[in-house]
N, C-alpha and C positions, 0 to 999 in steps of 0.2 A: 322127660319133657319133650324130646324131639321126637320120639314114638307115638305122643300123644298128638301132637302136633300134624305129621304126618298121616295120623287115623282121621282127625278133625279136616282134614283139606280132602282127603276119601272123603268123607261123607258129605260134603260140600259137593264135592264133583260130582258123586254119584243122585246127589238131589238135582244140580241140575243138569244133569243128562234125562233126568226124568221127566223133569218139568218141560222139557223141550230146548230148543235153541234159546240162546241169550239176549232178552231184549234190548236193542242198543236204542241211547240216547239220539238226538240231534235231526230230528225229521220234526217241521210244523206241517200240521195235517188238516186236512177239513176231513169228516166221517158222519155218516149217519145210521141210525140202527131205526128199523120203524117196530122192533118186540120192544122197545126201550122208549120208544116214539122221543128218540134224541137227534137234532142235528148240534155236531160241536166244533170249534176251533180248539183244538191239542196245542199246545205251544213245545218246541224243543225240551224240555224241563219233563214232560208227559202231564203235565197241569191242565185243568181246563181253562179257558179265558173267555169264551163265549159258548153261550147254548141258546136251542130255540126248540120249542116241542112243536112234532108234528107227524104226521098218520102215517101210511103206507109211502115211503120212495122207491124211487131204482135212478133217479141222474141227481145229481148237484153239480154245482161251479160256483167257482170265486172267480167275482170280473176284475178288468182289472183297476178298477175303482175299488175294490175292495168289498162290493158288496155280495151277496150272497143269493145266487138264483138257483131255487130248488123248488118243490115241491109239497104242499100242506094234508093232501090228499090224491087221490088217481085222476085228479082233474084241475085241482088247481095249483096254477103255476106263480110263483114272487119272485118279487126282487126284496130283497130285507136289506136294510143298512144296520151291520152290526155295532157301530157306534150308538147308536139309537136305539135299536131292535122295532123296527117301526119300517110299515111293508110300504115301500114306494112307489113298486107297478104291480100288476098281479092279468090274472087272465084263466076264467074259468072254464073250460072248453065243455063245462055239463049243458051248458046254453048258450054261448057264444060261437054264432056264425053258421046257426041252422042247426044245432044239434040237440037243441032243445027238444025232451021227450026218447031220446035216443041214448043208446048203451056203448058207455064211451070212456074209457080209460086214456092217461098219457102216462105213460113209459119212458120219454126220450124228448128231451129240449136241448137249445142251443142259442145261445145268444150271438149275431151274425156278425161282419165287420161292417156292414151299412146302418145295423142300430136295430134292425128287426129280430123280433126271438122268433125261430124253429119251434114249432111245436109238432109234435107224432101222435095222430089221434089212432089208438086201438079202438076197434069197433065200427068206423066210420071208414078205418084204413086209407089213411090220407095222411101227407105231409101237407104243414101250413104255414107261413112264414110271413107273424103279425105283427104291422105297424107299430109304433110305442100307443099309438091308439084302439088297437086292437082290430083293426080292419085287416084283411086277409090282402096280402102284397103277392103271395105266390101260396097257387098250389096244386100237388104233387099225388098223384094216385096211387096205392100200393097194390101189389099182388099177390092175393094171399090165398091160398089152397086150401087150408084150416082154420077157419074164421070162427075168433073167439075173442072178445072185447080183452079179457085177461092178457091173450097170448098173442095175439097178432106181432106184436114187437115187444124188442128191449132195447137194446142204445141203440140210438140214430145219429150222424154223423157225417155233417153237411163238408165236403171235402175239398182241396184248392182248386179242384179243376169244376168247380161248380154240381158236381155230382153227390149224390148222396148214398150211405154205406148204411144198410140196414140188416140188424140183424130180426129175424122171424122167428121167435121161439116155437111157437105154434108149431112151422114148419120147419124148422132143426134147417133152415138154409139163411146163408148170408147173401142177401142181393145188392148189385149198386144199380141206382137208377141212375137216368140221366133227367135234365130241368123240365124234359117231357111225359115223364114218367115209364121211359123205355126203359129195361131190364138190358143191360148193357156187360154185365157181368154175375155170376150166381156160384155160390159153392153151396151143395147140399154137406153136411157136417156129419161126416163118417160116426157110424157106431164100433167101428175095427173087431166087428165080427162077434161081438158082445149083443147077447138080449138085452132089451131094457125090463128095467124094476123102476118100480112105483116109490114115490116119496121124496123127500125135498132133501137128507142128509145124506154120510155114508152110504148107507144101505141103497144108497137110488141108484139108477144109471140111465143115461139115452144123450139125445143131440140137442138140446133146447137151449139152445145159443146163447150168452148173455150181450156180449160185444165183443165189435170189431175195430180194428184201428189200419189204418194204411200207410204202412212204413214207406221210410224212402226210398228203400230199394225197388217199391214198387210191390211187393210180398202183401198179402194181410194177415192178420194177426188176429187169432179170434180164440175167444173164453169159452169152450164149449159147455159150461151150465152144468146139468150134472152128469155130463161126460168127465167132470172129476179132473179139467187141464185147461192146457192153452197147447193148439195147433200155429203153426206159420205156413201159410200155401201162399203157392207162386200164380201167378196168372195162368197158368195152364191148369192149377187145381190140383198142385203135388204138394205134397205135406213133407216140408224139408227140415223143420223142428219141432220135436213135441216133448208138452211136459205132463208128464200120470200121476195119478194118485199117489205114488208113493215113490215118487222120486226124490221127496225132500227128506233127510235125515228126519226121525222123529217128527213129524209132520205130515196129517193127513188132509187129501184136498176135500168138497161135499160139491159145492155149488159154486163154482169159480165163475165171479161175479166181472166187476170192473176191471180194468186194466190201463196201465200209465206206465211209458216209455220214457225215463227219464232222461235229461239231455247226454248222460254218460253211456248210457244204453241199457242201464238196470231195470228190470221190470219189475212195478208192483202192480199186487194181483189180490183182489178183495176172495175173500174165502168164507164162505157165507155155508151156515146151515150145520156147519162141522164140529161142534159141540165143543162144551168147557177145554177139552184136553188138545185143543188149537190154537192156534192164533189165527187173529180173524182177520190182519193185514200183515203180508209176506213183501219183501223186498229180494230178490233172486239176481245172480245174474245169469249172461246168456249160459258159462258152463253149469247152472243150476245150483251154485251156493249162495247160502241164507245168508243176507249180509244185514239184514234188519226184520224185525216183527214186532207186532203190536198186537198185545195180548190181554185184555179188559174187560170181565163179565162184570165188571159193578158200574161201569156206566155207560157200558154197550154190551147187546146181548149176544143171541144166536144169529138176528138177521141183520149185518151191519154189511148193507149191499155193499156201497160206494164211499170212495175216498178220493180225496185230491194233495198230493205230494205241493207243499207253499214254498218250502225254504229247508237246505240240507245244511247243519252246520253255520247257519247266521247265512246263508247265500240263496238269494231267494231262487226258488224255482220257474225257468222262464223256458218255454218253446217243448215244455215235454209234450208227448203225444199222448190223447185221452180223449 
């Protein structure tokens, strides 16, 4: 009996050593996949408790009302109240505010602390930042080398000292502007001496940035897309952390998408494009072990950009950086 016993706990281990790292319980999550055209609230349990269908993403957020501001298509931006499921603001940038007739994708929103949403027009290449009536309160000129309504941007991220943090996938560089639209700081996003390959999984490679975040130390912190990691540079533009493709036990990166700095320091990092035999949200810390993943092809797919960390453990999540 205890030989058999002992062979039974082998084969348990060795399944899941296969299957990858251990999904742990106790993270409320917002996610969205747009091959699934899912956006969902996850509750601690791994259950779903709300959904909303909708087309292509790359940002969401939960305010902190509770409601839900993301994106239905490459152009129109809501607000939804999930009690309801019923859109309460919205804002179509295919014709709103002169862009009417013009090739025009959003990438990147932000709901501000004066009441106005961010929005990042690709194509037009402009930051805009509109009234709850939709009139234009500010805006922001981008510069962009490689102009492609697709690629011009991906996260934007309006910052405390009034600046804005943009990353340019087009142009594999992160820039921060100032409320002028001056270019006040720029990191072009190293290839480290690797060709690029074509394609959106594994197989791909090069610098097309997804997002950046501005740590406290003053560092930024950016997902380099399918460079297959996350970099840390200093203001001078030295690369003092990084993480590769195959630094995670059993875990491969593709498209390393979103990223959120949680208030203990753990990074989660959306992992996008990397097929069934991943998980497609990783929780790390800085010395680089798994301490969480979330792992769902049945009700998110291959492209499950972004995510937002709610509550770890019944404790809601407040001040992480994303």
């Amino acid at each position: 009996m205890r030989r058999f016993s002992v062979a039974l706990l082998a084969v348990l281990f060795l399944s899941q050593s296969l299957a990858g790292p251990l999904q742990a319980a106790g993270r409320r999550f917002l996610a969205a996949d747009s091959s699934k055209k899912t956006l969902a609230l996850i509750d601690e349990d791994g259950q779903t408790v709300w959904q909303h269908q909708i087309g292509p993403l790359h940002d969401l957020h939960q305010l902190a009302d509770g409601h839900i501001l993301c994106q239905l298509n490459w152009t129109r931006v809501v607000e939804i109240d999930p009690a309801t499921d019923e859109i309460v603001w919205e804002y179509d940038a295919a014709t709103a505010n002169g862009n009417e007739g013009k090739k025009v994708e959003v990438h990147a929103f932000q709901r501000l602390a004066d009441g106005n949403t961010m929005i990042v027009e690709s194509g037009p290449a402009r930051i805009i930042e509109v009234a709850p009536n939709g009139q234009i309160a500010r805006e922001i000129p981008l510069k962009v080398e490689n102009p492609h309504p697709h690629r011009d941007t991906r996260l934007v991220r309006k910052l405390d000292s009034g600046n804005y943090l943009v990353c340019h996938e087009g142009d594999g560089v992160v820039r921060e502007y100032d409320a002028t639209g001056a270019v006040v700081w720029d990191f072009p996003v190293p290839l480290f001496g690797r060709q690029r390959r074509k394609g959106h999984g594994l197989e791909a490679y090069g610098n097309q940035c997804f997002a950046a975040l501005r740590l406290k130390n003053g560092n930024t912190l950016i997902s380099t897309g399918n460079g297959h990691g996350i970099i840390e540079v200093t203001p001078a533009g030295k690369v003092v952390w990084q993480l590769q493709q195959d630094d995670l036990p059993g875990i491969r990166l593709a498209w390393v998408t979103t990223l959120e700095v949680l208030p203990g320091g753990n990074i989660v990092i959306g992992n996008c494009h990397a097929g069934p035999d991943n998980p497609q949200l990783i929780e790390i810390t800085r010395d680089k072990e798994v301490v969480w993943t979330f792992h769902d092809f049945k009700r998110f797919g291959n492209a499950l950009t972004n995510s937002q960390i709610l509550a770890i453990d019944g404790k809601p999540v407040r001040n992480s950086v994303r």
